[in-house]
SETIFI-404232 format. One line per field, with one value per residue (C-alpha): residue number from 0; residue in one letter; chain; x, y, z. Coordinates in steps of 0.5 Angstrom, whole numbers, plus 500, padded with zeros to 3 digits. Layout:
N
seq	(NUM|...)
type	(a|...)
mol	(A|...)
u	(X|...)
v	(Y|...)
w	(Z|...)
//
This chain:
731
seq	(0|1|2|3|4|5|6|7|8|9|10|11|12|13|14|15|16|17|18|19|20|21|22|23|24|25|26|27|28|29|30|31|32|33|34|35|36|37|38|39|40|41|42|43|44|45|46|47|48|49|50|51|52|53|54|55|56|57|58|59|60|61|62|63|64|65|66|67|68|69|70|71|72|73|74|75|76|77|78|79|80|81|82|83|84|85|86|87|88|89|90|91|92|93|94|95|96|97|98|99|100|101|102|103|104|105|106|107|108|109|110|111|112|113|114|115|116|117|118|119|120|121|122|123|124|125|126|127|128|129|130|131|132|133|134|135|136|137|138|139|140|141|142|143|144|145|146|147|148|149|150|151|152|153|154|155|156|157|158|159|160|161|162|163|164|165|166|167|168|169|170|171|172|173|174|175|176|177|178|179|180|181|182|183|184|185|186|187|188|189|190|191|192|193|194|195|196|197|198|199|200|201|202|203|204|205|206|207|208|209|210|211|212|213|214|215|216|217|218|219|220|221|222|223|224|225|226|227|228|229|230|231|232|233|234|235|236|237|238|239|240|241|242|243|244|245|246|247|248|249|250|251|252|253|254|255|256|257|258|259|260|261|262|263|264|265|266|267|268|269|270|271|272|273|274|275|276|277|278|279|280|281|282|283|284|285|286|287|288|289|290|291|292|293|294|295|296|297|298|299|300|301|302|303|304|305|306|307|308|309|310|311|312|313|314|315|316|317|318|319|320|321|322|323|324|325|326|327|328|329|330|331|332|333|334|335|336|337|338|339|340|341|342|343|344|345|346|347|348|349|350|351|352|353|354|355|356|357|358|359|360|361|362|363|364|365|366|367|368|369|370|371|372|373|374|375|376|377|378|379|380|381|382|383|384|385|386|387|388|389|390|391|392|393|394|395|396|397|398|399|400|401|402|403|404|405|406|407|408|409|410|411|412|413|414|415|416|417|418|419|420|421|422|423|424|425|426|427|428|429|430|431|432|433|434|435|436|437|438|439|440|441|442|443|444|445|446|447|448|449|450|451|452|453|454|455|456|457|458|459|460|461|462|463|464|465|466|467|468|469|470|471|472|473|474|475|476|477|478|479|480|481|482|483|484|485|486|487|488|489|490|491|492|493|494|495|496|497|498|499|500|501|502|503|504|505|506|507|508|509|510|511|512|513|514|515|516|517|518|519|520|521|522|523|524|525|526|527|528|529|530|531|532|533|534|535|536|537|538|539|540|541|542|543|544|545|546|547|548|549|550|551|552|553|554|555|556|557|558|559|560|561|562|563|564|565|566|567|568|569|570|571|572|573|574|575|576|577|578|579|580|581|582|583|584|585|586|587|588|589|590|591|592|593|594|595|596|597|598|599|600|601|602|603|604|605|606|607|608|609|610|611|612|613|614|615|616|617|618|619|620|621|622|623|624|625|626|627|628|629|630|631|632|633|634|635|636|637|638|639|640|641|642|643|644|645|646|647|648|649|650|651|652|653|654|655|656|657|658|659|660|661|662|663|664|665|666|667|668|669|670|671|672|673|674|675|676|677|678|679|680|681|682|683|684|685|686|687|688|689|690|691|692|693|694|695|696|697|698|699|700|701|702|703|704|705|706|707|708|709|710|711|712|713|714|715|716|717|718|719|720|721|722|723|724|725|726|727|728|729|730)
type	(x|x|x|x|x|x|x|x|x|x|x|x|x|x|x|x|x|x|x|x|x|x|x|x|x|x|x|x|x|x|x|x|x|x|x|x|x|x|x|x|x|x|x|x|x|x|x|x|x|x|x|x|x|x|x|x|x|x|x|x|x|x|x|x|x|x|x|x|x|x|x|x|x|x|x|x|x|x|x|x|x|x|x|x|x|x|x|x|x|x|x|x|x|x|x|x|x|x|x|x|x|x|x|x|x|x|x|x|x|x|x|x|x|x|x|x|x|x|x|x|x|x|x|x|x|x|x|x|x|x|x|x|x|x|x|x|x|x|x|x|x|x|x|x|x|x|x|x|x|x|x|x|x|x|x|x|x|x|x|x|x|x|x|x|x|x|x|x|x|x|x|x|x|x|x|x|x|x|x|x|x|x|x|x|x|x|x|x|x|x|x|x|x|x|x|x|x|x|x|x|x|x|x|x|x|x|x|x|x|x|x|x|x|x|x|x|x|x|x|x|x|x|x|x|x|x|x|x|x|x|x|x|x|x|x|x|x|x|x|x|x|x|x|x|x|x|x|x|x|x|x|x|x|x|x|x|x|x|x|x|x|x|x|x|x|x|x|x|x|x|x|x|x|x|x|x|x|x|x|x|x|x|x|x|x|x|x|x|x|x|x|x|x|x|x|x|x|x|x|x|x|x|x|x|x|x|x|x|x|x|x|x|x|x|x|x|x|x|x|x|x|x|x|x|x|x|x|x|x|x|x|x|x|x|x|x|x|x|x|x|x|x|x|x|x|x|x|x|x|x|x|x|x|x|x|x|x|x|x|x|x|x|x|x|x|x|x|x|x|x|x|x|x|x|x|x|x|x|x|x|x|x|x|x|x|x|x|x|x|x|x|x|x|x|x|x|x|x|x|x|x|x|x|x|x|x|x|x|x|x|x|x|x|x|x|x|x|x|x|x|x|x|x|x|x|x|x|x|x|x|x|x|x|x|x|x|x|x|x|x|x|x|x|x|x|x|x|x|x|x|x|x|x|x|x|x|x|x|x|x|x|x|x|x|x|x|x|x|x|x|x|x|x|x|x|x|x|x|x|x|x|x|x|x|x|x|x|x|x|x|x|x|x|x|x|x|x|x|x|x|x|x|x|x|x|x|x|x|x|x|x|x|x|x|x|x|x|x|x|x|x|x|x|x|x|x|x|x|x|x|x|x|x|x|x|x|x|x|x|x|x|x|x|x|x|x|x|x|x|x|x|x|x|x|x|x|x|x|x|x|x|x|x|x|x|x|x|x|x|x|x|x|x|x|x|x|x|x|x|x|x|x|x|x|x|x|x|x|x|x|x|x|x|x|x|x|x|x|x|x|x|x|x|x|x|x|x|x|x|x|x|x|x|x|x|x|x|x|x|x|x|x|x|x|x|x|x|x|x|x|x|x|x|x|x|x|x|x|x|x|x|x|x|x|x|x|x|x|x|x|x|x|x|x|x|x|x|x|x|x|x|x|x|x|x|x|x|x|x|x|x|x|x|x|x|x|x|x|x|x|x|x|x|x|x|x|x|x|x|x|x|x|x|x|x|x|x|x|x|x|x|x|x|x|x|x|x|x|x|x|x|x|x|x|x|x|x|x|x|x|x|x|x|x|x|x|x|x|x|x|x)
mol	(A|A|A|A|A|A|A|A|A|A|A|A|A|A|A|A|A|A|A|A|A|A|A|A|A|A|A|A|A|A|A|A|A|A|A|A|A|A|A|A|A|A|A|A|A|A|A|A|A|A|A|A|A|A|A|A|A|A|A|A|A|A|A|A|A|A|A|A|A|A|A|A|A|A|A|A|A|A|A|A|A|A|A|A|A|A|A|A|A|A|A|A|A|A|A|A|A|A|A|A|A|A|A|A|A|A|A|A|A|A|A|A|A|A|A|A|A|A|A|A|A|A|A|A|A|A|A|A|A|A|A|A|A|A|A|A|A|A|A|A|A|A|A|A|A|A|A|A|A|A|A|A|A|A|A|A|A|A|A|A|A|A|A|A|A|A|A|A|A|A|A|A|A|A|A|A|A|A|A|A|A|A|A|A|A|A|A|A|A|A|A|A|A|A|A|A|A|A|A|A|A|A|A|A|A|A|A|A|A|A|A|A|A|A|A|A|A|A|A|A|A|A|A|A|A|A|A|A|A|A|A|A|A|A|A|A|A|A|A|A|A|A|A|A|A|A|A|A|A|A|A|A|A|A|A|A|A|A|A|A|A|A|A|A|A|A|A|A|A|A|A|A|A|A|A|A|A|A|A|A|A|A|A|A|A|A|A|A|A|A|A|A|A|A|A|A|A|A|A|A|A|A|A|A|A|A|A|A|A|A|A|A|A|A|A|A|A|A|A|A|A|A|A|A|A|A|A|A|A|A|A|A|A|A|A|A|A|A|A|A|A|A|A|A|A|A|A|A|A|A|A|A|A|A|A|A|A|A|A|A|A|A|A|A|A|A|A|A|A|A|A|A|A|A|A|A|A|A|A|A|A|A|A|A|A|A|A|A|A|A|A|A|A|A|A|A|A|A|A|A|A|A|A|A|A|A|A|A|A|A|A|A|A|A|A|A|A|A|A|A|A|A|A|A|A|A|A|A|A|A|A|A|A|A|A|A|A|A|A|A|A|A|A|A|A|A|A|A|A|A|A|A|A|A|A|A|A|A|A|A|A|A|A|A|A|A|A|A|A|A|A|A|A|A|A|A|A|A|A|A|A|A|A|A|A|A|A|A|A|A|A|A|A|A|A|A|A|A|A|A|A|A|A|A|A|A|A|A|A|A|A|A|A|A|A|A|A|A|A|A|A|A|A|A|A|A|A|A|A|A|A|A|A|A|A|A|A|A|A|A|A|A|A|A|A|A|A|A|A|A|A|A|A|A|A|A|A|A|A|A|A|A|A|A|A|A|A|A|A|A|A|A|A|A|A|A|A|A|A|A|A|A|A|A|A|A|A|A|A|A|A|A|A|A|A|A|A|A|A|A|A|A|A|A|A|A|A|A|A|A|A|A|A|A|A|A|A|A|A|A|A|A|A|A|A|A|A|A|A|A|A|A|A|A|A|A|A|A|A|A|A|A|A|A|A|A|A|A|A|A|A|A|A|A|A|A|A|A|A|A|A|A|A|A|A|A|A|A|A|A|A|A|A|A|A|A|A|A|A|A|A|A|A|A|A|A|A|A|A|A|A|A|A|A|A|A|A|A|A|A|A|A|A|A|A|A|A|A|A|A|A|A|A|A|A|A|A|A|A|A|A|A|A|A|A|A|A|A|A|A|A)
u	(525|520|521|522|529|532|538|543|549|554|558|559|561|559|563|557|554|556|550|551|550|543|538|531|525|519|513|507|503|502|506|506|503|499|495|493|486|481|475|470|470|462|463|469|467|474|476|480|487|492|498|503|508|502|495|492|485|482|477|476|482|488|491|494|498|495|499|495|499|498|497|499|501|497|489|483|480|472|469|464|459|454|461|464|471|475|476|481|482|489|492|497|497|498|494|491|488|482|484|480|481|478|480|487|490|489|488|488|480|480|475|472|472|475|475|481|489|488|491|486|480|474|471|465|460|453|451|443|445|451|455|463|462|468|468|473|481|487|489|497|498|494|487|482|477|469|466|462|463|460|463|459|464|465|465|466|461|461|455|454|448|445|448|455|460|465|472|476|481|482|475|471|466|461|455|450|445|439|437|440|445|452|455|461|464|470|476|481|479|485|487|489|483|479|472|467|460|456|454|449|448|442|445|442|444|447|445|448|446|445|445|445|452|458|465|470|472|478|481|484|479|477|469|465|458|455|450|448|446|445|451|456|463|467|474|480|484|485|491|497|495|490|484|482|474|468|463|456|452|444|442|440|446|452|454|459|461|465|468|472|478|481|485|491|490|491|491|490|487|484|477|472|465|466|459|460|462|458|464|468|475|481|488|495|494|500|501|499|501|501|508|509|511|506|504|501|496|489|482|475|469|463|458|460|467|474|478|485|487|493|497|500|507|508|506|508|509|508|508|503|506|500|496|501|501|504|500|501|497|498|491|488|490|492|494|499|499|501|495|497|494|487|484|482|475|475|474|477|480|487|493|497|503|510|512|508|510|507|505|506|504|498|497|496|499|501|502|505|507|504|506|508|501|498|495|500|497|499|495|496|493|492|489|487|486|480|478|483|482|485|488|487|494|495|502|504|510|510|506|512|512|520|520|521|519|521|517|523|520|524|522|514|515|514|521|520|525|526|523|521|515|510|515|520|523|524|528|526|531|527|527|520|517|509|507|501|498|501|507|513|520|526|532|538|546|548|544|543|543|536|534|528|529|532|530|530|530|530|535|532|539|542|536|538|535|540|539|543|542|539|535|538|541|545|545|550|551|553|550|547|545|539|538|533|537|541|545|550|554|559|566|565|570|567|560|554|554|550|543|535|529|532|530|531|529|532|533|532|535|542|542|544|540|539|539|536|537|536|537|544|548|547|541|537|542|541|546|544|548|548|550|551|553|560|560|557|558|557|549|549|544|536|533|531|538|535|536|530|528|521|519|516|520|519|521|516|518|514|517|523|523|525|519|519|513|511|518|518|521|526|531|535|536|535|530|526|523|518|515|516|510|512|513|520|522|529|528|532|539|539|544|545|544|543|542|540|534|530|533|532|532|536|538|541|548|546|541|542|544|542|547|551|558|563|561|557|551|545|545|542|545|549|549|548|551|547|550|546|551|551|547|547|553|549|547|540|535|533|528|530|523|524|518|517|515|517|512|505|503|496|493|498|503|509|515|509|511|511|510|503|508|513|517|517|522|521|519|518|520|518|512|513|511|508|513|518|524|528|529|536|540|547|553|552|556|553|550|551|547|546|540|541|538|536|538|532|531|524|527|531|529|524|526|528|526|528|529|531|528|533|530|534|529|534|531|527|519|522|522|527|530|529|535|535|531|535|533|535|535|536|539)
v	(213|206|204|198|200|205|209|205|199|198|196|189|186|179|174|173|165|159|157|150|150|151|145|143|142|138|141|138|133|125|121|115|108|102|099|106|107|113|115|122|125|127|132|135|134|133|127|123|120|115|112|108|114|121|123|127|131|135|139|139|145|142|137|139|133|133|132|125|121|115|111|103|104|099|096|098|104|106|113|110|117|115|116|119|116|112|105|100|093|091|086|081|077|084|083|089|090|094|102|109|116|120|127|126|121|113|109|101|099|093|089|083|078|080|076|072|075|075|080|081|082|087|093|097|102|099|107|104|099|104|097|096|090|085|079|074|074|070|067|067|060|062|060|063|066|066|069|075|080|087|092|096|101|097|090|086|080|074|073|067|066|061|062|065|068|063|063|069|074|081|084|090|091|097|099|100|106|105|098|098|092|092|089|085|084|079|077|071|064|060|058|065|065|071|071|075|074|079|079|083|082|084|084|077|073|074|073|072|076|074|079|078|083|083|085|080|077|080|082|087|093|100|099|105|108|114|116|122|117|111|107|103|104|099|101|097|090|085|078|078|084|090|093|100|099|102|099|101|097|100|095|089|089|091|096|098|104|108|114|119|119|114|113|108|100|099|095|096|103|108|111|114|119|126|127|135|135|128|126|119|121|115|115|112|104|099|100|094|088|086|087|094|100|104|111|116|119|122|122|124|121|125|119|120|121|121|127|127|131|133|134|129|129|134|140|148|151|160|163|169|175|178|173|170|162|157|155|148|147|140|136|141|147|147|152|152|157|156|152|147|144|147|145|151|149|152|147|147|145|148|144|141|146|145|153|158|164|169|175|181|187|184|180|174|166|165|159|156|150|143|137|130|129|127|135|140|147|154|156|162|161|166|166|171|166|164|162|160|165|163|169|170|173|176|172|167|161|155|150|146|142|142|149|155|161|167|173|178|183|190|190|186|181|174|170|164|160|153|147|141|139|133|127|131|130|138|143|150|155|162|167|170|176|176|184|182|182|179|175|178|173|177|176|176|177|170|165|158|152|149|145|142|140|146|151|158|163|170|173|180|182|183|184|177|171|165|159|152|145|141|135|127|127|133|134|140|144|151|157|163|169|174|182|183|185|179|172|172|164|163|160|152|151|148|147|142|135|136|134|135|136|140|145|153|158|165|164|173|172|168|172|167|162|154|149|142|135|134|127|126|121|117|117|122|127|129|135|142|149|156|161|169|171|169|162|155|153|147|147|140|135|134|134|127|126|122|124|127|129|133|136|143|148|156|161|163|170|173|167|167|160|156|150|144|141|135|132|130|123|119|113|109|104|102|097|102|108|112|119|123|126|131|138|141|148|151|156|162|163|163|168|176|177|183|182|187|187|189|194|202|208|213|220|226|223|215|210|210|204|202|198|196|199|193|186|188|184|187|184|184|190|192|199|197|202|203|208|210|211|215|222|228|232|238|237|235|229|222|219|212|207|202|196|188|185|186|181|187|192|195|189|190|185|188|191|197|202|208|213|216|220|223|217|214|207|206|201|200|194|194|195|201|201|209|213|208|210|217|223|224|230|229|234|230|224|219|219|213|212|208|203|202|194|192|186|184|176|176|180|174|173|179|181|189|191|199|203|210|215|221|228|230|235|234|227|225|227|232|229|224|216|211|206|198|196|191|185|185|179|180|176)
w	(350|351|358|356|353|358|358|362|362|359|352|352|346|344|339|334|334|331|326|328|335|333|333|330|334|332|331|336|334|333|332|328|334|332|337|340|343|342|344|345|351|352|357|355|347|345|342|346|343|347|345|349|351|351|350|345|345|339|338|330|329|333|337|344|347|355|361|364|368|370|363|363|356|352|351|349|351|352|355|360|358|365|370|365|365|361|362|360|360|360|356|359|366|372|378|377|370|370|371|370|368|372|370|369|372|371|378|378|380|384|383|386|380|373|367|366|363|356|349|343|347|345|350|347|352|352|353|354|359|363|362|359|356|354|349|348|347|348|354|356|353|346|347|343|350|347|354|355|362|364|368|372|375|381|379|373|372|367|363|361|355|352|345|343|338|337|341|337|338|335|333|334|339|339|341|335|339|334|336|343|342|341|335|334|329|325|329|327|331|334|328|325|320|319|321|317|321|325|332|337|345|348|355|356|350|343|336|331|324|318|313|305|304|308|308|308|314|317|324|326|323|326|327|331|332|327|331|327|321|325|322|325|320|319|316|314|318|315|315|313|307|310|307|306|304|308|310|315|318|319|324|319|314|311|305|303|301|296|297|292|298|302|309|306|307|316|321|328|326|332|331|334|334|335|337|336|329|327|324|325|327|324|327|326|325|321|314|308|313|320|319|317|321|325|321|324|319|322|317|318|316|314|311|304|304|308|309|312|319|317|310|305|303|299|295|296|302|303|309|310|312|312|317|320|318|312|307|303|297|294|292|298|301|309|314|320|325|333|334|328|321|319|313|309|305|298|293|286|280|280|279|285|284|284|287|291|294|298|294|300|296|294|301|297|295|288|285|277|275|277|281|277|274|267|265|264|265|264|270|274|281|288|294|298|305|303|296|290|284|277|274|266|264|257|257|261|261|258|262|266|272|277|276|282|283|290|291|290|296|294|286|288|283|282|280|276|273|269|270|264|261|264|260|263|256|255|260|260|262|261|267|267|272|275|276|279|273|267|266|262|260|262|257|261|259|262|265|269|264|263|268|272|281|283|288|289|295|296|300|303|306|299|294|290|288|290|285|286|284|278|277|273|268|269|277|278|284|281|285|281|284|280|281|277|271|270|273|275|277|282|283|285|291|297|295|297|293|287|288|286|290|296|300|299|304|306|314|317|324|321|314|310|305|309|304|306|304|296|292|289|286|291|294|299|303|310|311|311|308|309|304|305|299|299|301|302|310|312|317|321|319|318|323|323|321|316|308|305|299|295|302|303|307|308|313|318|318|324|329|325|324|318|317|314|312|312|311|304|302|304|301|307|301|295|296|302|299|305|306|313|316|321|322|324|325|326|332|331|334|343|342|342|334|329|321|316|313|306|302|302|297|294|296|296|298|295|299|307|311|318|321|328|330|329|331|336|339|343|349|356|361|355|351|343|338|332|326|319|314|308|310|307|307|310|318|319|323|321|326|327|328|332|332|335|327|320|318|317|320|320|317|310|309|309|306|304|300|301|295|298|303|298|299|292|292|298|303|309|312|320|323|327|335|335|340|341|336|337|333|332|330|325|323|316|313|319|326|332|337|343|344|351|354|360|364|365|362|360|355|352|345|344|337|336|328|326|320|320|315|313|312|306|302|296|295|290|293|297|304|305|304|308|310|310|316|321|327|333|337|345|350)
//
């Protein structure tokens, strides 16, 4: 026996947990703020991203909020490269307003002269000169401010030039390398019109620019310094509506530039260089007005286009079993993995589906269908990781958009069922099945009406594919369960509301099906459901506790975690329609737990099974009975294989099959610990024996797979059969 799991305690039986103990967790990354500042840290080469209440640093393939204590919550921010620390002039009338990050803490810097209270104002690094430069602002009593001040890390001193930009507040000040000056540009002027006219500053005096092409005026735009290509960029602002045009500045004039993609009209926008990546980093801001609610998207800017950081709402969502993340695909393809979204490079033209699923033995993404687009392509997609690849199908469903698709694992096929035309004037209500190569219709004996908006999930426990829900007009909320061969409807009674849009995923540690939110007869739902076969049992709410509608969901089953992606829409009335950019996951139970998993194969005596005596629980310091049923009549040995995942093993995505030993029809399910599991002898029928826990804490939450393999020569193959495997969470 592994020393980890010795022979020793007692038998403690636990009640089973209650679902709706259980709460959502918000995936970490940033969250929406206007008026936050960022830089890049050079010495770190992480940027730098400070919001009122954390701080967040990147280095290009994840986002990690950082302990930094001290943060006076607000102003413009400047890395000061020669002392390397940041430094922040704050808005408002404190005594002490100029403060430092020195590693990380920020600590008020008293100075012996500062420039006066004000909000609005302008701070810019000039690097050639190792001087924090401040332009302008308003004063407590609105007072538009036009003086100029320097800081150099001990004292601030007013510099008075013979010429000057007009008084004004919520402009843009950087410095422009190339030719040593720092650059001011827009603001709005005491009256609240915008400016559109262009400044350098030489240390001594200011000039103004005259130049043949130039944005239009503004305030409130996101303005930083290229130094790869010698630009400064300018991005958005604007009073009362926002902009999203790019426009560079070369040092003589502006141009605009056009890109394929753009961050979403702003103001109040975060920006910085990364000077590793040579990209201009944006993030968060206020929508299409002043007024707006703060978003909290990020995009990076390469010279020729923007690119977001994180994903757009919508799209499909997999889980890779064999690499161990979420794939989203929608116009780009992501990843999630523990570090956060990665964007995955591979450029192509396939259509932005409406259902994937992850193919685990082929190791691969598989997608049909397309979202709400104009083009209605019968394409079959893949992807392997790295590149989409279409698949030329002999036969294929119609093209359809609304439709799904669940990866029934003990059969390796893809499931599809239903979905509508691009007008949404034809609804298809055919089933088909994808072997990896082609696609064929399955003609069943019964079979949900012809619908679109529904949501399928595979439920590995029993080997069904559940089904509920349906689109406008009809909307309905029947269940329908499929096993390969036919579907079968069940009974109304205590169901979810009728709905459309709703997410459907099969959750391994509760061993039930979760359903979440939906779009019913009155707007967005916000509840959750879980059904085990049997009944539909009320789940709580949304983790934002908001209705939601159109996200993506799927189960993260190597942490066994339900994930919903990038949340999808939301309807708090009728007049105000949003979307959610978040990512929250559903942990598994804190309790004791045991759920069967995948499904085994047939011997002499029919298909073995793997399960727990009673309603016992596995946990700590206590004796956990676990039994295998349905055993050859004859005395003989089944060796139990206990592992630490179900999710691959040896690099192949699991369940694996496992035909190349004489096991034909059989799957293996878990990813076996070589020398952990028992060998144990039988007298015929069943066998009990006991997993013995200790009562050690570290060991909470460790999750126990096993399957047994039966030795029966009178199987087919001649060696034996394989029960269904099950999880054990210890606590």
């Amino acid at each position: 026996m592994h020393p980890s799991f010795p022979l020793a305690g007692a038998l403690v039986a636990l009640s089973a947990p209650s679902l709706s103990a259980q709460s959502w967790v918000q995936v970490a990354r940033p969250t929406a703020e206007h008026g936050s500042s960022m830089v890049f840290d050079s010495a770190r080469a992480k940027i730098r991203l400070f919001l009122y209440g954390a701080t967040w640093e990147s280095d290009g393939a994840s986002w990690v909020q950082v302990a930094v204590s001290g943060w006076p919550g607000s102003g413009p921010v400047v890395h000061d490269d020669t002392r390397n620390r940041s430094v922040v002039f704050l808005p408002g009338s404190g005594t002490t307003r100029t403060w430092e990050l020195i590693g990380s803490i920020w600590t008020p810097h008293g100075t012996a002269t500062s420039p006066s209270p004000r909000s609005g104002h302008a701070l810019g690094f000039d690097a050639g000169r190792s001087q924090v430069v401040l332009f302008g602002g308003v004063d407590p009593v609105d007072v538009a401010l036009a003086d100029t001040w320097q800081y150099d890390g001990t004292n601030w001193l007013l510099v008075v030039t013979p010429t000057a930009p007009p008084a004004r507040s919520n402009h843009s000040l950087v410095h422009h390398a190339a030719n040593g000056r720092m650059l001011l540009f827009g603001g709005s002027n005491l009256n609240g019109v915008d400016l559109g006219d262009t400044w350098t500053f030489d240390g001594a005096n200011w000039s103004t620019v005259a130049t043949g092409l130039a944005p239009p005026p503004r305030s409130r735009h996101a303005l930083v310094y290229a130094a790869n290509r010698n630009r400064t960029v300018l991005f958005g602002g604007g009073a009362p509506a926002a902009s999203n045009d790019t426009w560079e500045f070369d040092g003589a004039n502006w141009q605009q530039v056009t890109t394929a993609a753009s961050p979403p009209p702003r103001v109040d926008a975060a920006i910085a260089f990364d000077a590793v990546r040579s990209l201009c980093v944006l993030f968060g801001g206020r929508g299409s007005t002043i007024q707006s609610s703060a978003v909290s998207d990020g995009w990076e800017y390469d010279g020729l286009d923007w690119r977001p950081c994180f994903p757009q709402t919508g799209g499909a969502l997999a889980f890779d079993s064999r690499r161990g993340r979420m794939v989203l695909a929608n116009t780009e393809t992501w990843e999630l993995d523990p570090a956060g979204w990665h964007l995955v490079a591979p450029a192509t033209n396939r259509p932005v589906p409406s259902a994937m699923v992850f193919e685990a033995a082929r190791g691969r993404c598989v997608t049909f269908g397309y979202g709400i687009v104009a083009a209605s392509p019968a394409e079959t997609w893949t992807f392997d990781g790295s590149q989409w690849t279409q698949i030329a199908v002999p036969v294929s469903p119609a093209p359809r958009t609304g439709t799904a698709m669940v990866y029934d694992a003990n059969r390796e096929r893809v499931v599809l069922f239903g979905g509508a035309n691009a007008s949404g004037t034809t609804l298809h209500g055919d089933t088909w099945e994808f072997d990896g190569a082609t696609w064929a219709q399955v003609v069943t004996a019964a079979a949900p009406s012809a619908r679109w908006g529904h949501a399928m999930a595979y439920d590995t426990r029993r080997g069904r594919t559940v089904l509920c829900g349906d689109s406008a007009p009809q909307m309905q909320n029947d269940t329908w369960e499929y096993d390969g061969s036919n579907w079968f409807a069940f009974p109304s009674g205590w169901v979810p509301v009728a709905r459309w849009g709703h997410g459907l995923a099969f959750d391994i540690a509760r061993g039930s099906v979760v359903l979440l939110g939906g779009f019913g007869a009155n707007g967005s739902t916000r509840d959750i459901w879980t059904w085990d076969g049997s009944a539909w049992v009320s789940f709580g709410y949304s983790p934002h506790n908001r209705g939601v509608y159109g996200h993506a969901m799927a189960y993260d089953a190597g942490r066994l975690r339900m994930v919903v992606a990038h949340g999808g829409w939301f309807q708090p009335s009728s007049f105000n329609i949003g979307n959610y950019d978040s990512v929250w996951e559903l942990p598994p139970p804190p309790t004791a737990t045991w759920t069967r998993h995948g499904l085994g194969c047939a011997g002499s005596a029919g298909v073995p099974v793997l399960d727990r005596v009673g309603s016992v629980v596995p946990a700590l310091g206590t004796s956990f009975p676990m039994q295998i049923t349905s055993l050859p009549a004859q005395p003989g040995a089944a060796y139990l294989a206990l592992g630490f995942g179900i999710t691959q093993w040896n690099g192949a995505a699991l369940p694996l099959r496992l035909g190349l030993i004489g096991l034909p029809a059989c799957q293996l399910w878990i990813a076996p610990e070589p020398g952990l599991g028992p060998l144990l002898l039988h007298n015929g029928a069943s066998l009990t024996w006991q997993l013995v826990l200790p009562a050690t804490p570290a060991l909470a939450g460790v999750q126990l797979a096993a399957q047994a393999l039966v030795f029966d020569a009178a199987a087919p193959g001649g060696v034996g059969a394989v029960t269904n495997a099950g999880l054990a969470i210890l606590h």
